[in-house]
C-alpha positions in Angstrom: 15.0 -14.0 30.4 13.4 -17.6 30.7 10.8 -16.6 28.2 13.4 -15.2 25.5 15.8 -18.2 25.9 12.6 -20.7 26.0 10.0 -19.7 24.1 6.0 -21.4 24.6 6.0 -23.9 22.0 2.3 -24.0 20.0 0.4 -26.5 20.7 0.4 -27.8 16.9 3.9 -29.0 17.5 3.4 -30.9 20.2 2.9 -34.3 18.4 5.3 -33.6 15.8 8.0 -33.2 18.7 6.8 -36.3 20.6 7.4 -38.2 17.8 10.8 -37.0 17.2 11.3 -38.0 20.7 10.3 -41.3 20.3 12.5 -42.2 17.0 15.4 -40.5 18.7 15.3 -43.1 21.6 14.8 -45.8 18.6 18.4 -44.2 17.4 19.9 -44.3 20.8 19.1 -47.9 20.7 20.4 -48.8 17.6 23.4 -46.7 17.7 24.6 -43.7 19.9 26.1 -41.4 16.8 22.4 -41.8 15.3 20.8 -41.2 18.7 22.6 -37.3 19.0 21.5 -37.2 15.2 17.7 -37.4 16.2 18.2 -35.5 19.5 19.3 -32.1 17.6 16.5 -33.3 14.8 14.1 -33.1 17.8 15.3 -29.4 19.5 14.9 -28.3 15.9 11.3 -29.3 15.7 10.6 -27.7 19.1 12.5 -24.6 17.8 10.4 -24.7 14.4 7.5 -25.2 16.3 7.6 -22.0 19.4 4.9 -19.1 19.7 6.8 -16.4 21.5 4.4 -13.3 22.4 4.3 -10.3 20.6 3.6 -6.7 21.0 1.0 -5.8 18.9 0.8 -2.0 17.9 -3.4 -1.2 18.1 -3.4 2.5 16.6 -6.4 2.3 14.4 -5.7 2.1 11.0 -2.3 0.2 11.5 -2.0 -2.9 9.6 0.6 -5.5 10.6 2.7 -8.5 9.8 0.8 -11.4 9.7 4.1 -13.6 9.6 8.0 -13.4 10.7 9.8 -13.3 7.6 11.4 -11.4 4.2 9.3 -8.8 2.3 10.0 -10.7 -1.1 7.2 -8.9 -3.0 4.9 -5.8 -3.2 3.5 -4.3 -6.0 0.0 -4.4 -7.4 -1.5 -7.7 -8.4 -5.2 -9.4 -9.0 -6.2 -10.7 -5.9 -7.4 -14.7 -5.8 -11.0 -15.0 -7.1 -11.7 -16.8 -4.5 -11.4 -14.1 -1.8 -14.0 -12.0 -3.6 -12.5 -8.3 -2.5 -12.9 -6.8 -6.0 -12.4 -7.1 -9.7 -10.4 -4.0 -10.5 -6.1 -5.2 -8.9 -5.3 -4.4 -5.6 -1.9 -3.6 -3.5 -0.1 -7.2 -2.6 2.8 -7.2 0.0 4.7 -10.6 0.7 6.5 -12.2 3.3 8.5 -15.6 3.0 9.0 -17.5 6.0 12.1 -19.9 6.0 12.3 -22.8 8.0 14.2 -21.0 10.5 11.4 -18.3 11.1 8.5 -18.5 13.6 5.8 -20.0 11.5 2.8 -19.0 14.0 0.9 -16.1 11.6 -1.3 -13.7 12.9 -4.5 -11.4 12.1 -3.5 -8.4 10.5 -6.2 -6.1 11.1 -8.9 -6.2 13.2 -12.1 -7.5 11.7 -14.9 -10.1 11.1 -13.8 -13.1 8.8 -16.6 -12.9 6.0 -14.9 -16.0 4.0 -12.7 -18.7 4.0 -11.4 -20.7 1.3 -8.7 -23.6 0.9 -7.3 -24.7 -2.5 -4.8 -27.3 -3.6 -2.8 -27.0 -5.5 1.3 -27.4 -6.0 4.2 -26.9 -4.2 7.2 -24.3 -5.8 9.4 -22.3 -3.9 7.0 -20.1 -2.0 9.5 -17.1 -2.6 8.6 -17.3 -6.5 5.9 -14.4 -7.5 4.1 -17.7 -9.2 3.3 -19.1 -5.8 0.5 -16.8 -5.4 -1.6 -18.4 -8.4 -0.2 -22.0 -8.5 0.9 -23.2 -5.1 -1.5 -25.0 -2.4 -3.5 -22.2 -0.1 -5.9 -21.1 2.4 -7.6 -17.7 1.4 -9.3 -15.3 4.2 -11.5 -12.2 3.4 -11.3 -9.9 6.6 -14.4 -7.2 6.7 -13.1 -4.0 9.0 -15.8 -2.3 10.8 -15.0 0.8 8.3 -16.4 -1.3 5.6 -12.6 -2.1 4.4 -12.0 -5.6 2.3 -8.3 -7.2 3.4 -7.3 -10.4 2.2 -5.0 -12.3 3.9 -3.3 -15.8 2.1 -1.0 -18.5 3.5 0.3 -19.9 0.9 2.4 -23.7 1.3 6.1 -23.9 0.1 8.6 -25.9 -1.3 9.1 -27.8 1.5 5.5 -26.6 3.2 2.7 -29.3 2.7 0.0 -28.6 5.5 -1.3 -25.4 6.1 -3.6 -24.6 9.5 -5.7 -22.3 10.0 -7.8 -21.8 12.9 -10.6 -19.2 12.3 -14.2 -19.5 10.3 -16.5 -17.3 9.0 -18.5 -15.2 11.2 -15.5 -14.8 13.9 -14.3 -11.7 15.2 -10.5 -11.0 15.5 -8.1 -8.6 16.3 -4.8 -6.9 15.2 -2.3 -9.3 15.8 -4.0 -12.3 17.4 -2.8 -16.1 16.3 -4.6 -17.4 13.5 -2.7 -20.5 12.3 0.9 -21.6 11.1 2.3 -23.3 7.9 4.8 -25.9 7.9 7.9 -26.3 6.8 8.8 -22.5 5.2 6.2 -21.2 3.2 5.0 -17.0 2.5 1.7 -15.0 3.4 0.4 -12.8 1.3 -1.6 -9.8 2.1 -3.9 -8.1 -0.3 -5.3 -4.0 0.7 -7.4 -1.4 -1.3 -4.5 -0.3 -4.4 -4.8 3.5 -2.3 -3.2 1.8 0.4 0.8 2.7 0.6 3.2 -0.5 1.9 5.2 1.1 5.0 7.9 -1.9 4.0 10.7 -2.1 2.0 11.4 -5.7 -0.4 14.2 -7.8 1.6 13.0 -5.7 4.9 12.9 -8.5 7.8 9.0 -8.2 9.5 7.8 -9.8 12.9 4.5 -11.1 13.0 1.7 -8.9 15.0 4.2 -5.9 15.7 6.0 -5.0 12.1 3.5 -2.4 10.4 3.3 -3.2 7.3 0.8 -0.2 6.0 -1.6 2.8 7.8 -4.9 3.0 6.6 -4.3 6.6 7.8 -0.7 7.3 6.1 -0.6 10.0 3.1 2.8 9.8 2.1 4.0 7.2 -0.7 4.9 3.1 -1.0 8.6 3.6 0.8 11.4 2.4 -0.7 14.6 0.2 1.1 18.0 0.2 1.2 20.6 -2.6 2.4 23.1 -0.3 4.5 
């Protein structure tokens, strides 16, 4: 019950909460009224900031949320050049993260990272399908040991203006494990072969490393949603 109420914070917040601390005490000083103002500022950053754990589903084939969030696209798009999977367009599902979400992403699939790639870039609302071309991002090509191509993208928001990620080329990772985070609201992109059918629905909530998003083994059809 501890766990749920107070969630691990990641260890990439810890400096950004610290700080926060320290100009709420400056408040407190100057005046009380501003001093609550940067106390609730602080738990917010804490809150932004936790890395609850997650039940990851490891069927093979399974591929999962990378983030918490909104499915706010999915259809077939050209994959960044960058993440060289393939020159023909390939299936692109979306999640948008909102400030409020648990920002921590997570490997979707298990894999070795064959390349990674950062690019500037600018700064729209990371819910707009233009984000995936234009906004600043951090591109990973994921090589399964079936010989599969994923590509997975965090891409920085509105509001976002650092991305993090912690792997390299050459790393093996699995299904679900922590990869990095993206503050302050931003989106992740996946990109799978065109063949591959998205198990979401657009406006369908995901969790990071349990929601699957698409079954490498699955036969039936790109599902559809409806708000009920």
């Amino acid at each position: 019950m501890l766990k749920t109420v107070l969630p691990p914070i990641n260890r990439a917040g810890w400096p950004f909460i610290a700080l926060f601390a320290a100009l709420t005490a400056g408040l407190f000083y100057l005046a009380e009224p501003l001093g609550w103002i940067g106390a609730v500022l602080t738990l917010w950053c804490a809150y932004f900031f936790r890395d609850p754990a997650r039940v990851t589903p490891v069927r093979d084939g399974l591929v999962v949320s990378p983030a918490d969030g909104v499915i706010c696209h999915i259809g077939i798009a050209e994959a960044p050049p960058e993440l060289g999977l393939t020159d023909t367009p390939v299936r692109r599902i979306s999640i948008f993260m909102n400030v409020f979400n648990v920002h921590v992403n997570r490997i979707p699939f298990s894999g070795v990272i064959e390349a990674s790639h950062y690019r500037p870039g600018k700064f729209f609302n990371a819910s707009l399908d233009k984000a995936s071309d234009q906004n600043e991002r951090q591109s990973l090509r994921i090589a399964t040991i079936d010989g599969l191509k994923i590509g997975v993208v965090q891409i920085a928001g509105l509001v976002a203006r650092r991305i993090k990620c912690d792997v390299i080329p050459g790393q093996d990772v699995r299904t679900g494990e922590r990869f990095g985070l993206i503050r302050f609201g931003s989106r992740v992109d996946v990109y799978l072969p065109e063949s591959v059918a998205s198990l979401v629905a657009i406006g369908q909530q995901t969790i990071a490393g349990e929601t699957v998003i698409a079954d490498f083994r699955a036969q039936e059809e790109t599902r559809n949603g409806e708000i009920r």
